[in-house]
Backbone as a chain_set.jsonl record, in Angstrom:
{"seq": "XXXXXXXXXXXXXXXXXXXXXXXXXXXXXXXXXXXXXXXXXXXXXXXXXXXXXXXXXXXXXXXXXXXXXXXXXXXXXXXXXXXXXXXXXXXXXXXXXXXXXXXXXXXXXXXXXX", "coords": {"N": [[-3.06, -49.095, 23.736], [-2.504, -46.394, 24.163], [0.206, -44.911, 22.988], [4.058, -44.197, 22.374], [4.001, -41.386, 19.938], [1.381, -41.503, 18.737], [-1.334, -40.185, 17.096], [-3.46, -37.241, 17.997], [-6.461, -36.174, 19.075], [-7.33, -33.238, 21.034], [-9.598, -32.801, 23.279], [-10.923, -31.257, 25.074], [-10.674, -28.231, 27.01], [-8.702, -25.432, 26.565], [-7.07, -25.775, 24.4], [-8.931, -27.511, 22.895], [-9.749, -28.89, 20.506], [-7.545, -29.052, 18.637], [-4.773, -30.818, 17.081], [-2.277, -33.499, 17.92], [0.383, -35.018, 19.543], [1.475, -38.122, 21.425], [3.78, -37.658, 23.137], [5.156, -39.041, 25.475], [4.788, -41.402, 27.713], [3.761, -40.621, 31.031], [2.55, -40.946, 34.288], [-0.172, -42.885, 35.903], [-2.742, -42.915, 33.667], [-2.134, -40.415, 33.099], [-0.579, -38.302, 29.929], [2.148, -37.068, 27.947], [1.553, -34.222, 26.191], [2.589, -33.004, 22.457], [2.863, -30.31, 19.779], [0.294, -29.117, 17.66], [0.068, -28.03, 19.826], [-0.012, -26.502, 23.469], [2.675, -27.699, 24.871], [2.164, -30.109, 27.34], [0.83, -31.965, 30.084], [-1.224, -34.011, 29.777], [-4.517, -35.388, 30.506], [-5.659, -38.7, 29.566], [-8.519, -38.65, 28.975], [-9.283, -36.715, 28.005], [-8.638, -36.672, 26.027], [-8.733, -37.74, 22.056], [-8.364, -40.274, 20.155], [-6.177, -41.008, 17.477], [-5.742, -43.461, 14.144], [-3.386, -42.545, 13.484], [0.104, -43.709, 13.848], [2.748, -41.675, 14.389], [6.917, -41.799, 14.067], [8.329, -41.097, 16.257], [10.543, -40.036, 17.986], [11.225, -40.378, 22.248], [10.274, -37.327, 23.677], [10.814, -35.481, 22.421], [11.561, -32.732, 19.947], [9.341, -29.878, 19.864], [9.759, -28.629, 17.459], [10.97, -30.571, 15.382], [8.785, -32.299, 16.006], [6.8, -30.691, 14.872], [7.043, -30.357, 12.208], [6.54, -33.067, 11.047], [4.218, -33.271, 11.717], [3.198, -31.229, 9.554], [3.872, -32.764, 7.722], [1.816, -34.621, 7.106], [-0.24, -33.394, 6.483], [-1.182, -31.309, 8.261], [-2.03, -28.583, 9.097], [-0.053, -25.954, 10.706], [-0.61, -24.18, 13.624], [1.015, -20.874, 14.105], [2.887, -19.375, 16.344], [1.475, -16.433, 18.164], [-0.367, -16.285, 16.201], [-3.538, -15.491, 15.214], [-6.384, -17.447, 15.842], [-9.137, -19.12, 15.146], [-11.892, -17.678, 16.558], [-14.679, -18.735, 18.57], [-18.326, -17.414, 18.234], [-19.677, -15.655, 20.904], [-22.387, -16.496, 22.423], [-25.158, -14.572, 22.335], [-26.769, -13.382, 25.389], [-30.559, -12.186, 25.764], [-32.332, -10.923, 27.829], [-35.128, -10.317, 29.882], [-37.732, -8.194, 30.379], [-38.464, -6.333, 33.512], [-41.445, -6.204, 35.045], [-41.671, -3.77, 36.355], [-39.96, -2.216, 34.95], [-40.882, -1.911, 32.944], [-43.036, -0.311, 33.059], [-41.341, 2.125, 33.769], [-40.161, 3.054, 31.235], [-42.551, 3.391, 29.856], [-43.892, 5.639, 31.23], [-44.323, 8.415, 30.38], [-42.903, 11.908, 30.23], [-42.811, 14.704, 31.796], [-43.208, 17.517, 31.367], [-41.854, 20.596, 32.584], [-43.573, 23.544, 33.055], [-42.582, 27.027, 33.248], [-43.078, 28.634, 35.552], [-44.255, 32.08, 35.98]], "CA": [[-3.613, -48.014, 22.921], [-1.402, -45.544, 24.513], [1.951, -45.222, 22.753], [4.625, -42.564, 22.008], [4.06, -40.755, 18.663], [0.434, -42.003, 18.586], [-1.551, -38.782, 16.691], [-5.015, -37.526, 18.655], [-7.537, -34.621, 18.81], [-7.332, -32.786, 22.251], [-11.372, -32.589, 23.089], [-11.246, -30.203, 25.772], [-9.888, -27.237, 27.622], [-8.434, -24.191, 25.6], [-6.566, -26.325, 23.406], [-9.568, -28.164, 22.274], [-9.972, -29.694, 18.543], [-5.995, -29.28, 17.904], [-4.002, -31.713, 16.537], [-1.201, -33.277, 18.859], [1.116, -35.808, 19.273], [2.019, -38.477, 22.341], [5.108, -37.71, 23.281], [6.082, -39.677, 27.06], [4.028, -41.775, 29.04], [3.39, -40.427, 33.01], [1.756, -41.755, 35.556], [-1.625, -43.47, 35.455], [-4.034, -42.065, 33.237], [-1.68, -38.928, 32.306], [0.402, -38.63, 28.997], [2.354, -35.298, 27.702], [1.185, -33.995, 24.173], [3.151, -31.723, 21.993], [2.489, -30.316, 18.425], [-0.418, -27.742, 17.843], [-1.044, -27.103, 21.186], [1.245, -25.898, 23.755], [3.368, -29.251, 24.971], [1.831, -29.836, 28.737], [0.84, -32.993, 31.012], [-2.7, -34.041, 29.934], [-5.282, -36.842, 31.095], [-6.219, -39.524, 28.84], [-9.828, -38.702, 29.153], [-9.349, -35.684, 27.372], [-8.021, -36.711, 23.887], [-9.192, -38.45, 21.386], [-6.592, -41.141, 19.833], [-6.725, -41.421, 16.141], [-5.315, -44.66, 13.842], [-2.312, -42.701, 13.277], [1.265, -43.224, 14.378], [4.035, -41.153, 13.85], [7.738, -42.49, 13.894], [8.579, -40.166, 17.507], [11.733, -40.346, 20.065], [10.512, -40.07, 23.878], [10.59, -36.131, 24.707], [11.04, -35.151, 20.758], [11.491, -31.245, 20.273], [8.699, -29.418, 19.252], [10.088, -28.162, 16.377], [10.36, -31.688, 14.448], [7.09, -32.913, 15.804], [5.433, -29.266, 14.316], [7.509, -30.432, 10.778], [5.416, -33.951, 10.882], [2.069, -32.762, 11.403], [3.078, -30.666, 8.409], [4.151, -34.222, 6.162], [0.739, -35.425, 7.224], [-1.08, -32.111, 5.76], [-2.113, -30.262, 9.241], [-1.988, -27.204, 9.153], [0.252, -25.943, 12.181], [-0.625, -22.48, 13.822], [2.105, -20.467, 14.944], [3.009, -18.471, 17.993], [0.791, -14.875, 17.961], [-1.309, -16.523, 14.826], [-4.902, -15.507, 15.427], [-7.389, -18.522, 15.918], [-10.583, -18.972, 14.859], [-12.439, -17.616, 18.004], [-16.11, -19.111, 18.517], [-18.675, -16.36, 18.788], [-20.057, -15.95, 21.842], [-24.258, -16.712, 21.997], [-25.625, -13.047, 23.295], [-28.191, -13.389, 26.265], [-31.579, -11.647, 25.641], [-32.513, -10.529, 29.14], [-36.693, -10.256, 29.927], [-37.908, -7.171, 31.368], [-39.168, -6.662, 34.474], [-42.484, -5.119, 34.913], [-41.085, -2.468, 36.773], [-38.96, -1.668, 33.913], [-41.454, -1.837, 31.871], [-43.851, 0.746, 33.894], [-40.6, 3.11, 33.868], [-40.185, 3.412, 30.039], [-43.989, 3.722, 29.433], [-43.95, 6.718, 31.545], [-44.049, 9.931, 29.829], [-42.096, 12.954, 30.867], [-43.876, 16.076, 32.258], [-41.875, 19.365, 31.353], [-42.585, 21.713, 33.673], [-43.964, 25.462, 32.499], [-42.14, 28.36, 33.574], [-43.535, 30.05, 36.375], [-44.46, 33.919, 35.59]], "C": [[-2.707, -46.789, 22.968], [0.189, -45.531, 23.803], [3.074, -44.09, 22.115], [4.003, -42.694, 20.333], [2.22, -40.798, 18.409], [-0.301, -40.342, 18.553], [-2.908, -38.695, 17.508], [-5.315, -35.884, 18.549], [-7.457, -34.323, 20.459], [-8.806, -32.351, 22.226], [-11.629, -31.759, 24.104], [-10.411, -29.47, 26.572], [-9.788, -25.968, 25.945], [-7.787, -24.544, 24.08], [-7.642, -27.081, 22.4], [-9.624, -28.43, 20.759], [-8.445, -29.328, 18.113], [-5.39, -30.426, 17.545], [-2.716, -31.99, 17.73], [-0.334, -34.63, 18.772], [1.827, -36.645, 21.283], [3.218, -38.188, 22.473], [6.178, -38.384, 24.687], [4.807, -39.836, 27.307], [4.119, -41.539, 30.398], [3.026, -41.507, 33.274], [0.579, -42.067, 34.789], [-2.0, -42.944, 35.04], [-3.28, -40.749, 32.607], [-0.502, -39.672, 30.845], [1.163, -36.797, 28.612], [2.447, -35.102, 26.22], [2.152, -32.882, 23.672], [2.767, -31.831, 20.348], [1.515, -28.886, 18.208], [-0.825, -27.48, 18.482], [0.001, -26.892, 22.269], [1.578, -27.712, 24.569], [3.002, -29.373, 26.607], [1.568, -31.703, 28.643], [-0.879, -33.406, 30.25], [-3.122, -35.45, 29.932], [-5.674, -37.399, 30.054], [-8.048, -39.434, 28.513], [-10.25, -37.324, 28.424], [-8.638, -35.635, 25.879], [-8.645, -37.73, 23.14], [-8.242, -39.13, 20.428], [-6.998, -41.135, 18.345], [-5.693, -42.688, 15.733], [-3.89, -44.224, 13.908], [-1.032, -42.875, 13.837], [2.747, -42.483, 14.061], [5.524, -41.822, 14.322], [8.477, -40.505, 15.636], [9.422, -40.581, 17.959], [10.619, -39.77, 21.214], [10.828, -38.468, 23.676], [11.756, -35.619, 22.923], [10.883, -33.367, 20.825], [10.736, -31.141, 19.111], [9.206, -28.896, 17.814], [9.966, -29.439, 14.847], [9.331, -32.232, 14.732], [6.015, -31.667, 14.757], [5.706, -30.118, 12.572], [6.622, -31.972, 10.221], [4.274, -33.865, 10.912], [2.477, -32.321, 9.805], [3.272, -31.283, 7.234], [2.938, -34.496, 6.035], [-0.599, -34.033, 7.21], [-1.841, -31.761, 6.558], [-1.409, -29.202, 9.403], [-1.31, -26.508, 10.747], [-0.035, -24.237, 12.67], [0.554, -22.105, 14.974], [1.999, -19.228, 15.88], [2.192, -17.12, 17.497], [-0.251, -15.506, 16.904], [-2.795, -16.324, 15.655], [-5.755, -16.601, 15.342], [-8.799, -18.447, 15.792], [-11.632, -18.708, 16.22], [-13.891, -18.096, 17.882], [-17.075, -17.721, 18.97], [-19.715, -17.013, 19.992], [-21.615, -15.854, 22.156], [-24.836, -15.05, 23.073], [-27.22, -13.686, 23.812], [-29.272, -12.423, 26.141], [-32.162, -11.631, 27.45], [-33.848, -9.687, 28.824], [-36.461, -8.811, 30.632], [-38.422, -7.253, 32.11], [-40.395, -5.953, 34.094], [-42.353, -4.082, 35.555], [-40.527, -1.604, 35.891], [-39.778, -1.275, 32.925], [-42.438, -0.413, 31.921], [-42.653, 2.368, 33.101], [-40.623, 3.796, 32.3], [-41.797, 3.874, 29.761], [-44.337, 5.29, 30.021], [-43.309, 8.191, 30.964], [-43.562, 10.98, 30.468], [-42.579, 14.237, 30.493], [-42.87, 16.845, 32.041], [-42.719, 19.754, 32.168], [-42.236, 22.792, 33.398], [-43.094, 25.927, 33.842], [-43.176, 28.859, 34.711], [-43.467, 31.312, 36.034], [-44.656, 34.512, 36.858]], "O": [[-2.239, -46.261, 21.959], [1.139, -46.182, 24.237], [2.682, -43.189, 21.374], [3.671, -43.708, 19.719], [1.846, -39.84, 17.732], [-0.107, -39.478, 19.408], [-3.521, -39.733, 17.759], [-4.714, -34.885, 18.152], [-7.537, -35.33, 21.161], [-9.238, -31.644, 21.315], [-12.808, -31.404, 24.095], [-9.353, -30.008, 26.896], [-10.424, -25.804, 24.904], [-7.9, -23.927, 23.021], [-7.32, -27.266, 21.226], [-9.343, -27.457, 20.06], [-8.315, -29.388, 16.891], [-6.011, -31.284, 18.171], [-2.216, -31.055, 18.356], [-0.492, -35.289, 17.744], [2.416, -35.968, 22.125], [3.874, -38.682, 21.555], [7.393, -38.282, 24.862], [3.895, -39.011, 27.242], [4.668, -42.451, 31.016], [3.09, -42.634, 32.782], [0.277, -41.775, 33.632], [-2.004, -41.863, 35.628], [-3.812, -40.118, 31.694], [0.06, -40.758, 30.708], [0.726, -35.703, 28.969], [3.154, -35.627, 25.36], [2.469, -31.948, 24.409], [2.478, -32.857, 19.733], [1.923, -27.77, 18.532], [-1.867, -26.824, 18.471], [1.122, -27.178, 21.847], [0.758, -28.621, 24.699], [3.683, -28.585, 27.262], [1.874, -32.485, 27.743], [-1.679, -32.522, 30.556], [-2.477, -36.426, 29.55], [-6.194, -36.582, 29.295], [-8.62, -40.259, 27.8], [-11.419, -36.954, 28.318], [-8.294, -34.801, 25.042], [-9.116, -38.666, 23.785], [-7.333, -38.46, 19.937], [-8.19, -41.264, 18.067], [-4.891, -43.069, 16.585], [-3.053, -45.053, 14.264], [-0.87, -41.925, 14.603], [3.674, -43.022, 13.456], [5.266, -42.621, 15.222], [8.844, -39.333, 15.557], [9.274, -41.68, 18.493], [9.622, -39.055, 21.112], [12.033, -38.372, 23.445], [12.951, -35.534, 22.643], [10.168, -32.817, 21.664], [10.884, -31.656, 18.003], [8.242, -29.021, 17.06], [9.307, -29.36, 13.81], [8.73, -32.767, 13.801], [4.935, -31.809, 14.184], [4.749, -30.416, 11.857], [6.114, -31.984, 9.1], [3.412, -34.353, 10.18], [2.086, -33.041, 8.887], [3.057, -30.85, 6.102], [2.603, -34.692, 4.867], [-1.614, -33.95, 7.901], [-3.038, -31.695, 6.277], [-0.264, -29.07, 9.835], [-1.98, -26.555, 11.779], [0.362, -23.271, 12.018], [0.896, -22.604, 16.046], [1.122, -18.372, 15.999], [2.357, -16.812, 16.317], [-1.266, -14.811, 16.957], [-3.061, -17.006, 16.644], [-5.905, -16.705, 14.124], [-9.492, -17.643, 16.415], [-12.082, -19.694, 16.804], [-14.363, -17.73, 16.806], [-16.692, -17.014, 19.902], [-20.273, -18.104, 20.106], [-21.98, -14.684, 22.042], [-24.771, -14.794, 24.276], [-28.206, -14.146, 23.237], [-28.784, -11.377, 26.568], [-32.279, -12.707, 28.036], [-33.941, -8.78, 27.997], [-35.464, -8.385, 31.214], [-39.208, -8.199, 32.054], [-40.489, -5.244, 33.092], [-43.171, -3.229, 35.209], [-40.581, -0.38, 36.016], [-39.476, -0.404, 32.11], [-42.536, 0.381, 30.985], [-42.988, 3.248, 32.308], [-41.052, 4.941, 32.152], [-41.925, 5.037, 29.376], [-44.989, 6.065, 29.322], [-42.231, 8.769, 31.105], [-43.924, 10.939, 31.644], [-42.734, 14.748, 29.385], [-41.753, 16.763, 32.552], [-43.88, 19.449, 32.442], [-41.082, 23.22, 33.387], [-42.974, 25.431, 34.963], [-44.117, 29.571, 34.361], [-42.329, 31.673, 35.731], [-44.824, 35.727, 36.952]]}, "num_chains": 1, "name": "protein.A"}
C-alpha cells in the first residue's frame, strides 16, 4: 500500500486535511511526506492514502512535488499564506450562587454627614 509518490490526506496534527505526497520509506510504520504541508517524518496511522500515484524520485524537492499537486488541481498554499483557521467553540461558564448573591446586591451610597 505504501509506496513512493503515493498521494494522501494528513488526518491529524497541525497539518491536518492537507494534501501530501510519499516521498521515502523509514522505518516501520514511519514514512516522510512532502507537498502542502511542511516535509517531516510521519506515522502511517496518521494519513489517509488515496488511489492516487504520482510519478516521484526518492527524496524529490519540494518545489516539483508543490508543481504536481498543482497538474492534479490542488490548490498549494504558500509560505506566510493565511489558512483557514477553525473558530474556536466559546465556553459559557455557570454562575455560582455566590456570584449570583453579589450582583443582586444593591449599592448603599452613603449621606453626607452634617
Amino acid at each position: 500500500m505504501v509506496e513512493i509518490g503515493r498521494l494522501c490526506v494528513k488526518t491529524s496534527g497541525r497539518d491536518s486535511g492537507n494534501f501530501c505526497v510519499v516521498i521515502s520509506d523509514e522505518n516501520k510504520g514511519y514514512v516522510t511526506i512532502d507537498g502542502n504541508v511542511r516535509r517531516k517524518k510521519c506515522n502511517l496511522n496518521h494519513l489517509e492514502f488515496l488511489d492516487k500515484v504520482l510519478k516521484v524520485k526518492k527524496d524529490e524537492k519540494s518545489e516539483t512535488i508543490q508543481k504536481l499537486l498543482e497538474k492534479e488541481d490542488i490548490k498549494i498554499l504558500k509560505k506566510g499564506e493565511k489558512r483557514n483557521a477553525a473558530k474556536k467553540p466559546v465556553k459559557n461558564r455557570k454562575k455560582t450562587k455566590e456570584a449570583e448573591k453579589k450582583e443582586i446586591k444593591p449599592k448603599v451610597k452613603k449621606e453626607d454627614k452634617k
